[in-house]
Structure formats: C-alpha cells, structure tokens
C-alpha positions as CSV (number, residue, x, y, z in Angstrom):
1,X,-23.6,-42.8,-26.4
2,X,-24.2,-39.8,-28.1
3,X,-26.3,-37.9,-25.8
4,X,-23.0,-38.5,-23.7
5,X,-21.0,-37.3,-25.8
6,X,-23.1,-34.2,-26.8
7,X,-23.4,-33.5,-22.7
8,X,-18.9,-33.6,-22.5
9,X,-19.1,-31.4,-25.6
10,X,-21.4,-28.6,-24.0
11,X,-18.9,-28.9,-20.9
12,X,-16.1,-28.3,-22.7
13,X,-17.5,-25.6,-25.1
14,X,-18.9,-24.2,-21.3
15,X,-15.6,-24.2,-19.3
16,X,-13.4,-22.8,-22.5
17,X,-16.0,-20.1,-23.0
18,X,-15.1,-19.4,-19.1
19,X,-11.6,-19.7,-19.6
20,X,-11.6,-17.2,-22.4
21,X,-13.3,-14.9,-20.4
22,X,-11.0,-15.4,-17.7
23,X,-8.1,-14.4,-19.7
24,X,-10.3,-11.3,-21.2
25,X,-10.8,-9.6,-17.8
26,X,-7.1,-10.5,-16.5
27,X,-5.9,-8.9,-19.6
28,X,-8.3,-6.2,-19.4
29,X,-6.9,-5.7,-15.8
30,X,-3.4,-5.3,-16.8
31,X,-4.3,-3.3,-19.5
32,X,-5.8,-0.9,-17.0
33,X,-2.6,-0.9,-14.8
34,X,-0.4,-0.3,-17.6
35,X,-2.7,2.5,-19.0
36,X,-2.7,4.1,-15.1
37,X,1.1,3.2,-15.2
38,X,2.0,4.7,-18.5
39,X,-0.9,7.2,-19.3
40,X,0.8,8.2,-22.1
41,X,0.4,4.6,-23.6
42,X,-2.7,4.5,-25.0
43,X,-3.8,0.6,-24.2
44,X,-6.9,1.0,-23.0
45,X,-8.7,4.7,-23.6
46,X,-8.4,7.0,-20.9
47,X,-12.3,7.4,-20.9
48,X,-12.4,3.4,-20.0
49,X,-9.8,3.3,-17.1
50,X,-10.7,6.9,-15.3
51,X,-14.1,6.6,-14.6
52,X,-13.1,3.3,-13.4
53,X,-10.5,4.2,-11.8
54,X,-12.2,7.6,-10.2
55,X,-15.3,5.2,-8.8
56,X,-12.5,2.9,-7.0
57,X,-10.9,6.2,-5.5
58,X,-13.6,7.7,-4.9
59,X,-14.8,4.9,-2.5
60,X,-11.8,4.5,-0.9
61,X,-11.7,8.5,-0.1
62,X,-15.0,8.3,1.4
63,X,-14.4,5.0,3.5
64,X,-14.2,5.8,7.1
65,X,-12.7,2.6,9.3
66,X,-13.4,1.8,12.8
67,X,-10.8,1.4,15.7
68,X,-11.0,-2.3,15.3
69,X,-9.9,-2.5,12.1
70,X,-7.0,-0.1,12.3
71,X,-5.3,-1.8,15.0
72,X,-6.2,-4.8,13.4
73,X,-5.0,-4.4,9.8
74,X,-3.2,-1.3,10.2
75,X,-1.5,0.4,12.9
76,X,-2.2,1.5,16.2
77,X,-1.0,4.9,15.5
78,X,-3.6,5.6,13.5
79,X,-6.4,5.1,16.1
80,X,-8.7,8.0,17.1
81,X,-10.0,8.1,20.6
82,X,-12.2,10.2,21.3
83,X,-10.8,13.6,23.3
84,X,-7.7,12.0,24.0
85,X,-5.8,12.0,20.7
86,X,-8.5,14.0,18.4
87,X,-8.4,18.0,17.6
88,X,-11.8,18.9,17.9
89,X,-13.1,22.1,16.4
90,X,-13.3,23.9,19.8
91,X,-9.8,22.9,20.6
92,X,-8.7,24.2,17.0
93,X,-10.6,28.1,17.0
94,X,-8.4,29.0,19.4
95,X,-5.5,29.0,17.1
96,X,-7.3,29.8,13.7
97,X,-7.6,33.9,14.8
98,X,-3.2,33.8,14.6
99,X,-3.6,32.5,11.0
100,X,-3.8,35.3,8.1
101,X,-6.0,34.8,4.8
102,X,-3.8,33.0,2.1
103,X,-2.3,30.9,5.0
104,X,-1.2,27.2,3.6
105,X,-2.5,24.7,6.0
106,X,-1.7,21.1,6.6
107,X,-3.4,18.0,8.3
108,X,-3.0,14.1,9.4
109,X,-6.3,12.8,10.2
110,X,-7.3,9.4,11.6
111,X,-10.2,7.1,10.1
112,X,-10.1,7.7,6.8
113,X,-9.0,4.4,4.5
114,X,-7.2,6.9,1.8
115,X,-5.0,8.2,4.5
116,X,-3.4,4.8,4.2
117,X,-2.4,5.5,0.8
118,X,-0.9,9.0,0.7
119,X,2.9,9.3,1.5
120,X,3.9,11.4,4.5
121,X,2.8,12.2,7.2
122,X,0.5,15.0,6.2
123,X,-2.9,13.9,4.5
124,X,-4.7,17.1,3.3
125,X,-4.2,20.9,2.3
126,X,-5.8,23.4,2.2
127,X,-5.5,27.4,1.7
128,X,-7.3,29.8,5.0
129,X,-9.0,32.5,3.6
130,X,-10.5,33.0,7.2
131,X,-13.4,34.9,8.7
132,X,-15.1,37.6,7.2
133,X,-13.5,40.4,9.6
134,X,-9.4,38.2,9.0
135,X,-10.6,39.0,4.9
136,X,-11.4,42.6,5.7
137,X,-8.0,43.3,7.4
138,X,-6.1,41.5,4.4
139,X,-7.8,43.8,1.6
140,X,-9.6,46.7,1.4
141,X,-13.8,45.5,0.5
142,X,-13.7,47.5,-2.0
143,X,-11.1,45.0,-3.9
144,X,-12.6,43.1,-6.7
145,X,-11.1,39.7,-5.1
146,X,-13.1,40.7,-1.5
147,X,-16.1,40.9,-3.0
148,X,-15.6,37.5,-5.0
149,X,-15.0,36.0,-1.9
150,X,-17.3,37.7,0.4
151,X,-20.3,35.7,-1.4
152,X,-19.0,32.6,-0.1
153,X,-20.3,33.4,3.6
154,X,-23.0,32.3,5.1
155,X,-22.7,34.8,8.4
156,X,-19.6,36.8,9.8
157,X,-18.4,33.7,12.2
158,X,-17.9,31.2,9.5
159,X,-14.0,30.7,8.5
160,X,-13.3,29.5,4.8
161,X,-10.8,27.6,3.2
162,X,-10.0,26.7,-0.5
163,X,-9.4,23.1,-0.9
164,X,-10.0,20.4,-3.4
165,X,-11.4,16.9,-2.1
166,X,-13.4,14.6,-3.3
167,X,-16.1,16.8,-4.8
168,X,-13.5,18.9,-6.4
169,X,-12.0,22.2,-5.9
170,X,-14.6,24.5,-3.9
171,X,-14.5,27.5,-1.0
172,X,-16.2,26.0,2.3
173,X,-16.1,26.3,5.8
174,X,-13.2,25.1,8.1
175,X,-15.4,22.8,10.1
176,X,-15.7,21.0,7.1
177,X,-12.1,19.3,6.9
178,X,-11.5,16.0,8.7
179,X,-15.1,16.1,9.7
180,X,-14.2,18.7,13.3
181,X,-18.6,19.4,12.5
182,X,-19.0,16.0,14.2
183,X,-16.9,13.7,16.1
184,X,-13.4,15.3,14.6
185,X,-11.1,12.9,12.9
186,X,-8.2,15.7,13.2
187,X,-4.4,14.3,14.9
188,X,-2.4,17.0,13.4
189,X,-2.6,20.8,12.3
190,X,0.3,23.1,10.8
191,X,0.1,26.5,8.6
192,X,2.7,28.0,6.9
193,X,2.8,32.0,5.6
194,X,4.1,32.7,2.9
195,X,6.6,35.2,3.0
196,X,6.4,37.5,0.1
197,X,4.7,41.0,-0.5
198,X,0.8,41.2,-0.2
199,X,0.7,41.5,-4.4
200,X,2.2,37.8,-4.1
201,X,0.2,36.8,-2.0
202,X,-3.3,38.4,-4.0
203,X,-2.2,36.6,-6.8
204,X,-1.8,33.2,-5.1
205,X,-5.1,33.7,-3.9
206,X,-6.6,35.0,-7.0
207,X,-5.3,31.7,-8.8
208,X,-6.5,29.2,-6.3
209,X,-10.0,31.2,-6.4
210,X,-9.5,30.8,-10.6
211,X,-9.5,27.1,-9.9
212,X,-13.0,26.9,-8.3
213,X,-15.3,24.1,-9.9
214,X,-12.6,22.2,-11.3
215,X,-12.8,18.3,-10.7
216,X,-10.8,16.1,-8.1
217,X,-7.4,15.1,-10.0
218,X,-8.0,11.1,-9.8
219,X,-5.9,10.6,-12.1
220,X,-3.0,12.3,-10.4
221,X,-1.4,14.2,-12.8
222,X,0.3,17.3,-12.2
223,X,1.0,18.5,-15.2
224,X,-2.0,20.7,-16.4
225,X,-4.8,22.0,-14.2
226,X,-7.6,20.5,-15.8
227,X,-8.1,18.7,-12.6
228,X,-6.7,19.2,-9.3
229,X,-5.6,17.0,-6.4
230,X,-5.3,19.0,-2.7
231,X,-1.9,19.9,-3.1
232,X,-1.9,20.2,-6.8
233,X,-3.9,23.1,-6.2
234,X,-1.1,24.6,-4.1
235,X,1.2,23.7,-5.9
236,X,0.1,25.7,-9.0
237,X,-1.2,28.3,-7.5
238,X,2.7,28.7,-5.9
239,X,3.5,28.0,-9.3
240,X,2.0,31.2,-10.8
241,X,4.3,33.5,-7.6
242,X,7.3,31.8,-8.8
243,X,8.0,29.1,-6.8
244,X,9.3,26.3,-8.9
245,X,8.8,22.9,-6.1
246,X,10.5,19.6,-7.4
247,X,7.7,16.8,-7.7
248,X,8.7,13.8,-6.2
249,X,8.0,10.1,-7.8
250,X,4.8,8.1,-6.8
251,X,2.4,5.7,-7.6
252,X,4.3,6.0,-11.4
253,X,3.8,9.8,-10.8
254,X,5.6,13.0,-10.5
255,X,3.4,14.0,-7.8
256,X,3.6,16.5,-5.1
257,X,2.0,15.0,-2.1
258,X,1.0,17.4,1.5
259,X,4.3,15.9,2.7
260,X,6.6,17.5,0.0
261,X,5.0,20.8,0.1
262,X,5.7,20.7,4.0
263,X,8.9,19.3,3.1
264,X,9.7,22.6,1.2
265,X,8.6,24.9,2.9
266,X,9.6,24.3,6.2
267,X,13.1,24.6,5.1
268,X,12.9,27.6,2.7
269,X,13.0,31.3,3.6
270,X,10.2,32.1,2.0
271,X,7.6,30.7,4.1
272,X,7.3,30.9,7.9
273,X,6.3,28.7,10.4
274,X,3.2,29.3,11.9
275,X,1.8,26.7,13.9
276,X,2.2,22.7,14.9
277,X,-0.3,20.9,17.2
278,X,-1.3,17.6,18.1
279,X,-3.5,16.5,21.2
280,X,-1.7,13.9,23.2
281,X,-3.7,12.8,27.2
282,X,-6.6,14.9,26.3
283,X,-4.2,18.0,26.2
284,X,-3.3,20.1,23.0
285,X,0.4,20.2,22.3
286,X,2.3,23.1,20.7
287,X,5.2,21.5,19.0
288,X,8.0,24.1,17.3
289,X,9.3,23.9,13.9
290,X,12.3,21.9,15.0
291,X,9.9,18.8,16.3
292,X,7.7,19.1,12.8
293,X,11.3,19.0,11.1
294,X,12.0,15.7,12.4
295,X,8.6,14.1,11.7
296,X,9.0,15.7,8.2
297,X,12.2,14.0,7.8
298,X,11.1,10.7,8.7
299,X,9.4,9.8,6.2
C-alpha cells in the first residue's frame, strides 16, 4: 500500500513540476511579447528578447518558399515563374544606365517568407550608387567621397548599391538584391531622384555611406541609428537633407516601411519619378507614375 502510494505521489510531484513549467514558459512568452510590444517596459531585458527575437527574424528573412506552398498557404500572386513573371538581371541592365548615383530604389520580390510580413507592396530599398564610370560623372575623383566609394569595386562593370539586409548595412553589387545572380526572385523595380541640388544629394550619400557596418534593425525601431532596417537607412539619411517623413504605425511601431517612403515620394515635388516595371507573358512592362500611384494607394 505504500509503495502505491509513494508511486501516485512521484506522479503528482511529476505532472505539477510539468505544470509549473508550463506556466513558466507561457509567461515567459508573454513577457517577451509585451517587452517587443512595449520596449520601453522593461519585463524581460532587452538582451533576453532580441537575440531571441533577431534568430526568429533572421530565419524567416532567409526562408525562401516554393511555388507549392505559396499558392497553397498564401496567394497566388505571389508565385514566381520562371521568365514569365520574374525580372532577371539581363532584363534589368537595360534600365539601370538611366538611373543616376544616389538614386532611391524600390522592389517586390517573390519567394521570400518575410515578404509576407512587410506592409505594402514594396519589400526592399535600396540607394544606386551605380557603376564606376555613373560615379565618375556624379563627382569629380578627386572628391574625398569618390575615393571612399571607389574601393568598393571589384572591376569597372560592377554596379553598387547601399542597402541594409540581413547582414546589416553594407555597399554591394546590384546583382545581389532579390537574388537576379541566380534564378531572380525580382516582380517589381521603381527609382525615384531626388530633386534637390547636387550638395543635397552628397550629403545624402555621405550619411548613408556614414552608416556602413551598422547591424540589421530587428528590433524595428526608428528612432536612433544604432541599427538600421532597409528603409530606416533612407529614411535617416533623408532625414539629415531635411526631409521630415511621417512614420506610420506597425507591428506596435512607428515604422517607415518601402511602402511609405514610396508613398511619399511619389506625391512630393521633391523627388521625381524615374522608372516602374514589372514582367507580365515573358515581356517587361513600363508602367508610368500614374499606374504605380494606384498600386501605392491600395494598400
């Protein structure tokens, strides 16, 4: 009888043990959403949440997903087939030698499992510095920022861009974005210029080059520049030119996603409209500003 007993005992003690640590990673869990939530609320330490929190996003960034599993989970619209609906890179350097250096570009791109997540249509930014020969026309190489950014090439075709992804803020080559090196992921392209005088536009670049190195904002917040999301980096580096752009509420956030900055500046005066495809029946569309207004707007 009391071997029975001592057997329910170890049972019980076993299952309430569980239970308690049940209740210790829910609560745990919460805590973590209420510390993403309200950052400012100190309920579990930032250096417990974001590292978590940067590994999850981080993942999900990386996570490419097949055709099957967008049109089952997702949406059809999202599908890429290959040379039907897909910008490659040949399709795209056509185009790139009517962009300028500090050029603002914008792209949707198939595949990727964190394109899911971001509001908009418009995934990804990025600032054009260009070729070699587009940098040489902008300033003169004896300029202290042309030879800063003259380093960066690996031969006199390659075409740079400034962008922050997943491995941070860094200068790399065109071919690089929505993976155009291989079998391209690319549905959409647009650039905007910005319309002020070429000082303006030195020190936007200067500022965005100041931010090289800097770690990928996973925490999403656009305050400071410690760290820097895609178009956080943009939006800063507009910031220090005098543009003052209204951030927009998300995920608990005031955030400035691709889509707002498109939002902006395709109805200010101070950027123009440079350039809007898509590739539709294995043919490359030019849409005009009016026809990237309305998708703008749809969202």
């Amino acid at each position: 009888m009391n071997k029975i007993n001592i057997k329910i005992s170890k049972r019980i003690i076993i299952k309430k043990i569980f239970q308690s640590l049940f209740f210790i990673f829910i609560f745990f869990l919460l805590g973590l959403l209420f510390s993403y939530i309200f950052p400012e609320e100190k309920i579990i330490s930032k250096n417990v949440r974001l590292p978590l929190q940067k590994r999850v996003m981080a993942s999900i960034g990386d996570y490419t997903i097949n055709n099957q599993q967008i049109a089952r989970y997702i949406s059809e619209d999202n599908l890429i087939i290959e040379g039907k609906n897909n910008i490659s890179l040949n399709d795209l350097e056509k185009y790139l030698s009517e962009l300028k250096t500090g050029d603002i570009i914008f792209t949707n791109s198939g595949k990727y499992l964190s394109s899911v997540f971001i509001p908009g249509k418009w995934k990804h930014s990025a600032i054009y510095i260009g070729s070699k020969n587009q940098l040489s026309e902008f300033f003169t190489e004896e300029s202290e920022i042309f030879k800063k950014l003259e380093t960066y090439y690996q031969n006199n075709e390659q075409k740079l861009i400034i962008d922050s992804s997943s491995d941070g803020v860094q200068i790399r080559d065109i071919k690089e974005l929505s993976n155009l090196s291989q079998s391209s992921y690319l549905k959409s392209f647009a650039v905007f210029r910005i319309n002020k005088n070429k000082e303006k536009i030195i020190n936007f670049l200067k500022k965005s080059k100041e931010q090289v190195g800097k770690e990928y904002d996973y925490d999403l917040i656009t305050e400071d520049e410690k760290e820097l999301y895609c178009s956080e980096l943009i939006y800063h580096s507009l910031k220090e030119i005098g543009f003052e752009i209204k951030r927009e509420e998300s995920f608990a956030r005031e955030m400035i996603s691709p889509n707002d900055l498109v939002n902006y500046m395709i109805r200010s005066n101070y950027f123009s409209f440079i350039i809007f495809l898509e590739k539709e029946n294995y043919s490359i569309k030019e849409l005009n500003k009016l026809e990237l207004l309305k998708e703008v707007s749809a969202y």
